[in-house]
N, C-alpha and C positions, 0 to 999 in steps of 0.2 A: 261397571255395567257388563254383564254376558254379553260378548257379540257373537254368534252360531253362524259359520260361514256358510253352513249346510243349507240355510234357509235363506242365501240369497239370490236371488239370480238378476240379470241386467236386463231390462226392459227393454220392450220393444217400440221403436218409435217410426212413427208416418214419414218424419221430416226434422232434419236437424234446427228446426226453430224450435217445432213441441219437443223435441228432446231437451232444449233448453229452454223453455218457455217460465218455466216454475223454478230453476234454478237462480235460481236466486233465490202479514199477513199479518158466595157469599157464607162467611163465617155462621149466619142464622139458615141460613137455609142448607149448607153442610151439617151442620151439628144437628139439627131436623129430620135431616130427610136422609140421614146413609143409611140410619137402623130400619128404614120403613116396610113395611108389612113385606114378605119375603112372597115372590110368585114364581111357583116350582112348575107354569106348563110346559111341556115338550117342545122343543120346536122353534121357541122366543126369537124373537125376532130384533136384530139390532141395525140401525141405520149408522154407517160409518161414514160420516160426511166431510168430507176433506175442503181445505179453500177452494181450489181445485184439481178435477179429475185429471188433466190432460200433463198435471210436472210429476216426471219422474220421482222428485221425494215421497208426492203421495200416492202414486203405484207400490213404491217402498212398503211404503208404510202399512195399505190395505194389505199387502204380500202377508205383511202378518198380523194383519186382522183376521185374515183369513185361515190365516193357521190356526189361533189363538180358536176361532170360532169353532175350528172342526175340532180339536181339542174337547168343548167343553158342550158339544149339540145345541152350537146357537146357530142360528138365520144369520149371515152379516152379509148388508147392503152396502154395495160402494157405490154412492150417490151426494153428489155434487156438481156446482156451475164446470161449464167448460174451461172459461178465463176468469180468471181476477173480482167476480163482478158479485158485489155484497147484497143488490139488493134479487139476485139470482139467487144469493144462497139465502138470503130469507123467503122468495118463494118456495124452495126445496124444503124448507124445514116448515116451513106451513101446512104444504102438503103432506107432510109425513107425518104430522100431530094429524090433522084429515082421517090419515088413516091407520091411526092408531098401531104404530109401531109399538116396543113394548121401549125399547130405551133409544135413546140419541149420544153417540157417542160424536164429537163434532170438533173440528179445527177453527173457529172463526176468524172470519176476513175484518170483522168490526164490531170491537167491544160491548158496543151500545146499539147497534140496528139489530143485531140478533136476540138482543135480550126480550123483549116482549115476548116472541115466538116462544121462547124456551120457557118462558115464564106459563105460558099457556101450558106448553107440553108439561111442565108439572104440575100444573092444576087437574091434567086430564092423567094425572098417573102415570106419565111417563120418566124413565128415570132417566136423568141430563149428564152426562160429563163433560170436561172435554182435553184437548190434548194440543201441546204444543201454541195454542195459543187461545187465549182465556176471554171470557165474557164478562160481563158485571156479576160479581160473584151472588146474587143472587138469585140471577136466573138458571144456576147450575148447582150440583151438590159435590161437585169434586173435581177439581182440576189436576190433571198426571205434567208434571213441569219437568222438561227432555230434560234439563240440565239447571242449578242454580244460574240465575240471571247474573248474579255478582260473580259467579265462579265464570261463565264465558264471559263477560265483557272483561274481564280480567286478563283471561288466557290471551282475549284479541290483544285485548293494548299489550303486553309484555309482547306477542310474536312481535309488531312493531317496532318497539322499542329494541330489542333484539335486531331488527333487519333495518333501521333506519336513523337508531340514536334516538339521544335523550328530550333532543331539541329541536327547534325548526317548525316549520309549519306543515300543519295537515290537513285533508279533507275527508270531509263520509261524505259517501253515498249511502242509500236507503232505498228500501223497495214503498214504504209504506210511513206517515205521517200519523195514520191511525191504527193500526195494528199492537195489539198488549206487547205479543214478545219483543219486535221491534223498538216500538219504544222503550221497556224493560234493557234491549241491549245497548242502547243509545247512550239511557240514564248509566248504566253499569260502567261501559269504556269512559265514555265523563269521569263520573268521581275516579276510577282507576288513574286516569291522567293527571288529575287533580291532585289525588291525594299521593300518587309514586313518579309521574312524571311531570310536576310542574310548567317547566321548559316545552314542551309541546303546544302547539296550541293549532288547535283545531280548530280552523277560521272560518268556517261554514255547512253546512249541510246539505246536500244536492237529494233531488225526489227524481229517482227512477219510476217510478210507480209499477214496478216490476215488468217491466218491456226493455229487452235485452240491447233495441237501438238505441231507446229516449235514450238509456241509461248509459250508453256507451257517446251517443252525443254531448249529451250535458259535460260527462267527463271530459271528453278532449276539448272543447269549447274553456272549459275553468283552467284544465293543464296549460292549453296552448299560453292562458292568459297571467298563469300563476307559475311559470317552467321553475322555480324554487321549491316548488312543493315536494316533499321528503317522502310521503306517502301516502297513502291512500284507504280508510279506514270502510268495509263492508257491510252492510247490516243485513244483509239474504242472498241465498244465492244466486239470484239475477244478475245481482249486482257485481258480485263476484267475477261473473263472467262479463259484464258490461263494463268493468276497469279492466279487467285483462288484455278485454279487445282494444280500448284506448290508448292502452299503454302499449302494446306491441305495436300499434298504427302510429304512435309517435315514436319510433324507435328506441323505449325507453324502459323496454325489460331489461331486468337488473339494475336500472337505476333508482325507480320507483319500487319501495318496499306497498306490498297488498296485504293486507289481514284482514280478516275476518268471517263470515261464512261461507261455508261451500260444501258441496256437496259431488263424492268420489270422480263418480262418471261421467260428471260434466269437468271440471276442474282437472283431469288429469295431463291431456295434452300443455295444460298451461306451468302444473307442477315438471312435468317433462321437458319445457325448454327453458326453464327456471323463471317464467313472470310471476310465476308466483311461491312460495318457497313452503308456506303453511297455511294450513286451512281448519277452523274449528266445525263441528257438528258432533254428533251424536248419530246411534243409528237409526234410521226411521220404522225399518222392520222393526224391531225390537218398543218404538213406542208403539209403532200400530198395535201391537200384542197384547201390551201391555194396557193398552186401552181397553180392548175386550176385554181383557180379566179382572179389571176394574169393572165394569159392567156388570158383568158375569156375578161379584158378590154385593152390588148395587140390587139385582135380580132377587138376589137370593135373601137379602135382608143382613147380608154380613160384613157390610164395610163398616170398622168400628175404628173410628181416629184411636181410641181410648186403648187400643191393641198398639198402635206406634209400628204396626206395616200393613200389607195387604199379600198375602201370597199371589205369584205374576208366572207360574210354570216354569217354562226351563231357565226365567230370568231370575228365580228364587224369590225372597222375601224385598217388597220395594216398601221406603218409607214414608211416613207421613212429616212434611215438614210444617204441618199447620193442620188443625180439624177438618179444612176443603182442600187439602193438596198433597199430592205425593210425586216424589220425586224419584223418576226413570234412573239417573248416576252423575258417573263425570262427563265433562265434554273430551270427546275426542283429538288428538291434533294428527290432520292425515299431511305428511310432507313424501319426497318423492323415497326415503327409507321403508315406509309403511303402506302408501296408496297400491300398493298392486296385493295388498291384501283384502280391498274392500271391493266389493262390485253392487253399489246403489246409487 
């Protein structure tokens, strides 16, 4: 994956909760609908609708939506719930089928509440994607997937296994119960466990629901109760930062190994006094991008699975790993050698 350092910049935040607040969400109708009638007017209009507006990843992310857009003379709308809240972003995407946007390029909060809506917006001609986390694949024509689901739940279990051994016991935390990617990394680090590190065993599963204290309570509450636990397994970056808090409040950085997502500019002060040692992601500018450009040949009538990429600009050629999906690259691993390279 290109990462362009040029087009990042660090965000600007109200207050160190919304700076952390986010840190931590169909084969017939793809194969349908990518070739469909190509609309060349000026001006097109794209709705880039994130979980939500207010977490730094998807500031990231619009940063190059917006690039992507000035790029290629598209309208890109950054519009989304302020919190967490799925039946907010299906009122947003209701009103933007209303009023007749030309595409919806979209993050969903919930696989299955958002699909009607979307299902509507292509009956009304609108063209669906979405990015980072996926719908019922029928109510979209193409999903951009940051990273193979099996390639990071992978990367997480080995950093652990790497900082905590083969064996013993372990917990996740999770931002989300109902979220595709979430679950996708959940399923992923599983079999990896299963299938490379038998001896592990993952004895429960805690729900953040992405609030940096539930999430950092729940933790010390199971530590306090479980003080054998070897480490600590993350599925978003709330959560991330919601075991980091726990385990420094238990004085127990460097003893508890953390993996799993994170994200640069929250996570750094934690990679800096070593609570945490690795962090997986991808970059979000580069999928916001890569979304619009997706869009862009959605627009144009030229998204063809049957070509095996999509050209994505200064990201080059991205591929197709199924008729509805194409994949942005590898996952990243940011630890305290590399993190002062990333500013997202």
């Amino acid at each position: 994956m290109t990462h362009d350092k040029k087009h990042q910049s660090r965000p600007v935040y109200a207050t160190r909760r919304q700076a952390l607040l986010g840190l931590g969400a169909g084969l017939l109708a793809g194969a349908s609908g990518l070739l469909a009638a190509p609309a060349f007017a000026a001006g097109q209009k794209v709705a880039f609708v994130p979980k939500f507006t207010s977490d730094p990843y998807f500031v990231s992310a619009n940063q190059g939506a917006q690039e992507a857009g000035k790029e290629l003379g598209l309208i890109v709308e950054y519009n989304g719930p302020v919190d967490a809240n799925v039946a907010g972003q299906v009122d947003i995407v209701d009103r933007l089928v209303r009023s007749r946007v030309d595409a919806i390029s979209i993050c969903a909060l919930d696989p299955t509440a958002l699909a009607p809506s979307l299902m509507r917006a292509q009956q009304k001609g609108i063209k669906v994607n979405t990015w980072d986390a996926d719908v019922k694949p029928e109510s979209r024509q193409v999903f951009l997937n940051q990273a193979s689901y099996a390639a990071i739940g992978e990367t997480i279990a080995d950093i652990m296994a790497k900082g905590a051994g083969t064996s013993g016991d372990f917990l996740m935390v999770t931002g989300s119960l109902t979220a595709s990617n979430m679950l996708a990394w959940m399923k992923a680090i599983n079999d990896t466990v299963a299938k490379k590190y038998p001896d592990m065993h993952i004895k429960t599963t805690l729900l953040g629901e992405q609030d940096i204290e539930k999430g950092k309570n729940i933790t010390l509450n199971y530590l306090r109760a479980n003080p054998d636990t070897k480490g600590v397994f993350t599925v978003d970056g709330i959560a991330e930062i919601s075991v980091a808090e726990a385990v420094q409040q238990l004085g127990m950085a460097g003893k508890i190994t953390i993996s799993g997502i994170g994200v640069p500019n929250a996570i750094r002060p934690y990679i800096k006094d070593g609570t945490i040692k690795d962090a997986v992601l991808w970059s979000p500018v580069d999928i916001g991008y890569a979304a619009i450009y997706i869009t862009k040949a959605q627009l144009d009538g030229t998204l063809d699975p049957s070509k095996g990429i999509v050209k994505a600009g200064r990201l080059g050629d991205l591929k197709f790993t199924a008729n509805d999906e194409i994949l942005l690259g590898s996952p990243l691993v940011f630890n305290k050698d590399n993190i002062g390279n990333y500013n997202f």
